[in-house]
Phi, psi and omega in degrees: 000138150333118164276070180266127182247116183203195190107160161266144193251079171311306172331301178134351202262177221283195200278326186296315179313301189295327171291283242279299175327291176323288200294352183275332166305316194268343170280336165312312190297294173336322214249314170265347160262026163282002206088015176052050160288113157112207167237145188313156147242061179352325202293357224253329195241149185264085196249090198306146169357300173295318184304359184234063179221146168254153226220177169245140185202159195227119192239109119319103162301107140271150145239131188047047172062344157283123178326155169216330181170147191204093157200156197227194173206158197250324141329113179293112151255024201165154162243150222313335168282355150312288199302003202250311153333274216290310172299340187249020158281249190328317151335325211249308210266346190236355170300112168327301191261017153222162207284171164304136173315130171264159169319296220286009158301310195311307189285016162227034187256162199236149143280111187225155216243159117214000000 
């Protein structure tokens, strides 16, 4: 996958938050359209105070700059690196209007956070 970095970081976080995010998004994608082998596990990520306030986050899918899959949530319901989890699931699997992310997709979706 693409190392696309983009969004507004309203939050305040530092560069390590943002890299944690990012990697939790790209082993998320990876993991569910590989078949979901094991389970997400958090402790696996270093997840400061802020990365655990619950936030609303919108995780976008590209390819060639084209939606590949979009979806968020406007509510904090979860924190954040939950949501962002759960959103880059539902990004690659559940968007109504494209079929699911395939393996042979991965090396070319760009991720973007907001």
């Amino acid at each position: 996958m693409k190392e696309i970095r983009s969004g507004e970081w309203s939050p305040g976080l530092t560069q390590g938050e943002k890299e944690t995010l990012f990697t939790i998004a790209n082993e998320t994608l990876r993991w569910c359209v590989n078949g979901r082998k094991g389970a997400f596990d958090p402790a696996a990520y270093e997840l400061t105070e802020k990365l655990k306030v619950p936030m609303a986050t919108f995780v976008t899918l590209k390819i060639g700059g084209r939606l590949r899959g979009c979806i968020g949530s406007l509510t904090p319901a979860a924190p954040l690196f939950e949501s962002v989890h759960d959103n880059t699931i539902n990004a690659a699997l559940n968007d109504y209007r494209f079929r699911p992310v395939q393996p042979d997709e991965l090396p070319r979706i760009e991720i973007h956070i907001s």
